[in-house]
C-alpha positions in Angstrom: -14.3 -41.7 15.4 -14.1 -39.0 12.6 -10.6 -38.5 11.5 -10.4 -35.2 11.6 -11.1 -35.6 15.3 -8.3 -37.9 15.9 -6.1 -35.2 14.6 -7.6 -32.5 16.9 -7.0 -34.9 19.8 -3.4 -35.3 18.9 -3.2 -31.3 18.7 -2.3 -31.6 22.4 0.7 -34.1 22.1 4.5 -32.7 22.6 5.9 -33.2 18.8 8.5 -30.8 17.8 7.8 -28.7 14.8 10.1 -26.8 12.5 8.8 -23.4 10.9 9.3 -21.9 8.0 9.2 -18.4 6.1 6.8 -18.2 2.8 6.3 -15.3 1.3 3.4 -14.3 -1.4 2.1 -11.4 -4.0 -1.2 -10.2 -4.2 -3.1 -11.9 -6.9 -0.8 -14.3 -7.3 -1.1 -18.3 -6.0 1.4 -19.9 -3.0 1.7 -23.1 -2.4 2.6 -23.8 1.2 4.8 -27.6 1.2 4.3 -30.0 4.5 8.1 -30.4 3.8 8.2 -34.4 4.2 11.3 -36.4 5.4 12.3 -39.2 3.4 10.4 -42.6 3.8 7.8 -41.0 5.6 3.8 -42.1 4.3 1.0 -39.9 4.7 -2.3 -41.4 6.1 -4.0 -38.5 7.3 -3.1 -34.9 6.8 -4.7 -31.6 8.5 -4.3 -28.1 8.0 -5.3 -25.3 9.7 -5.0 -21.3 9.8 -3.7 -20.0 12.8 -5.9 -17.2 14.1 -7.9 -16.4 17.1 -10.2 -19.5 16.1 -7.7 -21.7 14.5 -10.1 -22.6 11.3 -9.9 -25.9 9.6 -8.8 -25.4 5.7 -8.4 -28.6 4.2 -8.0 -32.3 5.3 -7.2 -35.7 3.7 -7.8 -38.6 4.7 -6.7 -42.0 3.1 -7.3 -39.9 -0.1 -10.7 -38.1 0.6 -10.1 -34.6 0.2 -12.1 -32.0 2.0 -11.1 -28.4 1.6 -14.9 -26.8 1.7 -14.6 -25.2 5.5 -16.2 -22.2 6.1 -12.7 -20.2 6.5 -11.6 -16.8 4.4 -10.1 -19.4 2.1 -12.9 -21.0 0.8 -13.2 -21.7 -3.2 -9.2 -19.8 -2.8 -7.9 -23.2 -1.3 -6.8 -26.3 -2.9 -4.4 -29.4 -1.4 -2.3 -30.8 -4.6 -1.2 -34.7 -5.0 1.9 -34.4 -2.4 -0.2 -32.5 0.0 0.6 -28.9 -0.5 -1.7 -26.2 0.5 -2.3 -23.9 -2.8 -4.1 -20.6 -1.9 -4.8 -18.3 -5.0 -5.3 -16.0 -5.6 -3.4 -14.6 -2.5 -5.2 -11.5 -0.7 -3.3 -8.8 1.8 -5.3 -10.4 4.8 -4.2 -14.1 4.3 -0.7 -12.9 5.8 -0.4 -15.0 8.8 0.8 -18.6 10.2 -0.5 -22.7 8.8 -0.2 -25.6 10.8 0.0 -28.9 8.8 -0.6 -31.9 10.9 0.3 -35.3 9.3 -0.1 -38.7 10.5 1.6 -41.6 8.5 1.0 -44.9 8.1 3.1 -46.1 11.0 1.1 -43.9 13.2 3.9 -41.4 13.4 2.7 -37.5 14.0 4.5 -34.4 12.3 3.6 -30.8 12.6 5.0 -28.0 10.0 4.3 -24.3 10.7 4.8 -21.9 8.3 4.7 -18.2 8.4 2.8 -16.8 5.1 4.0 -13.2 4.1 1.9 -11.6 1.8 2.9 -8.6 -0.4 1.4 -5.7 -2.6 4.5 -5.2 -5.4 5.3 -1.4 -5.4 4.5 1.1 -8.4 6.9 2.8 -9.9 7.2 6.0 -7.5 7.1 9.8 -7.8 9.4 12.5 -6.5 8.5 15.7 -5.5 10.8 18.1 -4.9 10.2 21.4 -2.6 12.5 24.1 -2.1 13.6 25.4 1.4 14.8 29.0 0.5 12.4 32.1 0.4 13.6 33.4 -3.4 14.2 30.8 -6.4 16.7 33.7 -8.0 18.8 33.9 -5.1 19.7 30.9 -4.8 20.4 29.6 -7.9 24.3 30.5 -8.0 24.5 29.4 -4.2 23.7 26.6 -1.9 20.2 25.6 -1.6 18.3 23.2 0.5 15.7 21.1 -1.0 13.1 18.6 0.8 12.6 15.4 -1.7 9.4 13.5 -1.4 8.8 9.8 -2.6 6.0 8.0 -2.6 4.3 5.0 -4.5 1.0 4.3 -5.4 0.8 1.1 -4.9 2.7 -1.7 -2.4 2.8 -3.1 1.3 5.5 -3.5 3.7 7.8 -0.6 1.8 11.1 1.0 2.6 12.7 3.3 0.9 16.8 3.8 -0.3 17.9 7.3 -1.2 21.2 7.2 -3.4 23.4 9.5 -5.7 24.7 8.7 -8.8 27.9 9.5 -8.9 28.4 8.5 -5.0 27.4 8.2 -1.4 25.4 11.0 0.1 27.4 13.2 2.4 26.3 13.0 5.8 26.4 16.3 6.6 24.4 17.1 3.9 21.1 15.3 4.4 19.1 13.7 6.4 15.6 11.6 6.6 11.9 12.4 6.8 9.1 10.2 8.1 11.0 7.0 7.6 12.8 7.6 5.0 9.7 8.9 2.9 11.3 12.2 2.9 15.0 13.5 1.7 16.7 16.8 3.2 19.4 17.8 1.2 21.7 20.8 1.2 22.9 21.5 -2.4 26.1 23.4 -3.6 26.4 25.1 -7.2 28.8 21.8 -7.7 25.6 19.3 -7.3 24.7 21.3 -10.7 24.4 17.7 -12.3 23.7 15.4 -9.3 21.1 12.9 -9.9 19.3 11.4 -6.9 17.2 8.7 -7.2 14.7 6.8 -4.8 14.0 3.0 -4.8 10.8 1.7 -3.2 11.0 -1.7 -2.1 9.7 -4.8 -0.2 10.3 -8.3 -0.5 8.9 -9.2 -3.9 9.4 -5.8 -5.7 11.5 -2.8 -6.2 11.0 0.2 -8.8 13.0 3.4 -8.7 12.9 7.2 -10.3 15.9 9.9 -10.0 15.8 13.7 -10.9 18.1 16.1 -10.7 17.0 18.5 -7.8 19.8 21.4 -8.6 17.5 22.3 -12.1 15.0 22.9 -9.4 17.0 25.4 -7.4 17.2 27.2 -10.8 13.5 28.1 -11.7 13.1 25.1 -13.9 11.2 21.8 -13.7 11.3 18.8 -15.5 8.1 15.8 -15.7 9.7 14.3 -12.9 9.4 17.1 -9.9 7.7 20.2 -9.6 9.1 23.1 -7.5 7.1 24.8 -4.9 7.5 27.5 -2.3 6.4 26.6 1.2 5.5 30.3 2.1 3.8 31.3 -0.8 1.5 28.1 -0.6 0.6 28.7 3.1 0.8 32.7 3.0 -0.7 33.8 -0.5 -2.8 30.7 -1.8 -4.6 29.1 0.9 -5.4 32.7 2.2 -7.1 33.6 -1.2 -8.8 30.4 -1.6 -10.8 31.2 2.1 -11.4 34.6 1.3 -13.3 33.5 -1.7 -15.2 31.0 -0.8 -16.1 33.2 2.3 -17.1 35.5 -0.1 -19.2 33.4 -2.2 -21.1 31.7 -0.1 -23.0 34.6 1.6 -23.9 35.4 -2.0 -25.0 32.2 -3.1 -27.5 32.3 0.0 -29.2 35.5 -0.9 -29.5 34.6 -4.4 -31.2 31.5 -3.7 -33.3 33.2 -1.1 -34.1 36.1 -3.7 -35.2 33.7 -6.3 -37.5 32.1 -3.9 -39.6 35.1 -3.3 -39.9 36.5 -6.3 -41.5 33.3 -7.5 -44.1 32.9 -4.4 -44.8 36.6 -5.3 -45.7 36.2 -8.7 -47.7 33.2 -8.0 -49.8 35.3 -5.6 -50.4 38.0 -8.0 -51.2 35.3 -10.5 -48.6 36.2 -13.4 -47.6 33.7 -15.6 -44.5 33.3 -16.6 -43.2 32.5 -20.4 -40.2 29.9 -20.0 -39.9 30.7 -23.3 -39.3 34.1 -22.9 -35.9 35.9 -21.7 -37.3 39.1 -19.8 -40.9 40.1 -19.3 -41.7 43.9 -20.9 
């Protein structure tokens, strides 16, 4: 009987198995270790992706290697001299949970699960900052509430960590947006030079960008945040924007229409018209 049958059949046998946490970055390779105990000889060796089919990815048996199973791995897979899976390089999808099934020379059976974790790394992220009050020149000698946005390009499995520079946010003075995307903070004119930074994260990355939000309140901006009025985008600009194109559509349509006739006209009358020429006299 086939080896790889063998190990199929001892699939169903009560072994304990130990699991154990690997994570991964896009583009990058992972090795995934059977994790051996010492003494212990490897005869035969199977491994297999955990999903709704439970696909093959590589074998060995008394040192024939076979890793060319029709699985998302294929030509990504490799199984190194001490029996490591390598995968490279990594993809988002290939996050997900390896069974390595080892027989050794004694006969003895282990089985090692591992959980794969697969990451995008994060981009360095922007901050947009949006102010709350209905008149930039009013507020800029008193408090002002301004709405900080942060997001990143780039990354998977993301959080996000607002912090001051020069301390702890007050809690009555903010709060958080859309998991954290999103910073609401109530300014005073003695936040004149606090800095607030956000830091997007996940486990194989972090990057981070601060602005101070108080320069907003004033009128100004900087390369790092743009100001912008809520009411005067929804009230003045998207209005303006429909009325034109209401406008110019209607026109377009006559236009084309116009242009049509004229030119089935003039065919019927047989005139011929000079490309060349800008105006007929």
């Amino acid at each position: 009987m086939h080896p790889v049958y063998v190990l199929l059949m001892l699939l169903h046998c009560q072994v304990n198995a130990s699991s154990i946490l690997v994570q991964g970055v896009v583009g990058e390779s992972v090795s995934l270790t059977a994790d051996l105990p010492q003494g212990f000889v490897i005869r035969e060796i199977l491994w297999k992706h955990l999903t709704s089919k439970e696909e093959i990815v590589a074998t060995s048996f008394k040192g024939s290697v076979e890793t060319l199973y029709r699985s998302r791995f294929l030509e990504r897979i490799g199984l190194l001299s001490n029996f490591s899976l390598q995968i490279s390089p990594l993809e988002l999808g290939d996050s997900g949970t390896f069974k390595a099934l080892l027989v050794g020379t004694e006969g003895q059976l282990l089985i090692r699960i591992l959980q794969l974790a697969v990451y995008e790394k994060v981009s360095k992220p922007t901050i947009g900052v949006f102010i709350s009050g209905t008149d930039l020149h009013h507020i800029s000698e008193s408090s002002c509430e301004v709405f900080l946005t942060c997001s990143t390009q780039n990354g998977s499995g993301v959080s996000y960590i607002w912090r001051r520079e020069d301390g702890t946010l007050r809690n009555e003075s903010y709060s958080f947006l859309d998991g954290g995307k999103v910073l609401r903070v109530q300014l005073e004119p003695s936040d004149r030079q606090a800095s607030l930074s956000c830091t997007v994260a996940n486990p194989v990355s972090h990057e981070s960008t601060a602005v101070t939000p108080w320069s907003i309140c004033q009128g100004k901006t900087d390369d790092k945040a743009t100001a912008c009025e809520y009411k005067y985008l929804l009230f003045i600009v998207l209005p303006l924007l429909i009325l034109f194109f209401a406008a110019a559509v209607p026109g377009l349509i006559y236009f084309l229409k116009g242009s049509g006739k004229k030119t089935l006209k003039d065919a019927e009358n047989g005139i011929e018209v000079d490309e060349n020429a800008s105006s007929i006299l």
